[in-house]
C-alpha positions, 0 to 999 in steps of 0.5 A: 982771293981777290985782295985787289982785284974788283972783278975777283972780289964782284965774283966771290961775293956773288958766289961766296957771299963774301965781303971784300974788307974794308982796307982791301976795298978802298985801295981798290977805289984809291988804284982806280983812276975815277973821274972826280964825281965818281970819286966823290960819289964812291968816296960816300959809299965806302964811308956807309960801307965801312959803318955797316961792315963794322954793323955786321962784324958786331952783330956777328960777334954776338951771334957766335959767342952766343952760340959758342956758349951752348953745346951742339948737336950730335 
């Protein structure tokens, strides 16, 4: 598991498709040492980051309590 390790987390999301969390995500951004602009410019990222991943988790929350309400093939 990645947790903070940028490399790790671009590689499980490549092969898993899994997304890093927010929290883990930005205290990769805050160990970074970044040139001010970069900083800025990731700083904006993160912040559409965090609204689509809380997008995602609800659409997703949706999608499976839906299908936890109907029986499943056998």
């Amino acid at each position: 598991m990645y947790h903070y390790d940028a490399k790790t987390a671009l590689e499980e999301l490549q092969e898993d498709a899994i997304l890093p969390h927010p929290v883990h995500l930005r205290d990769m951004i805050l160990r970074a040492r970044l040139p001010a602009e970069l900083a800025v410019e990731l700083n904006r990222d993160f912040q559409q980051y965090i609204a689509r991943y809380g997008e995602i988790q609800k659409l997703a929350a949706t999608i499976l309590d839906r299908l936890s309400a109907v029986e499943r093939k056998t």
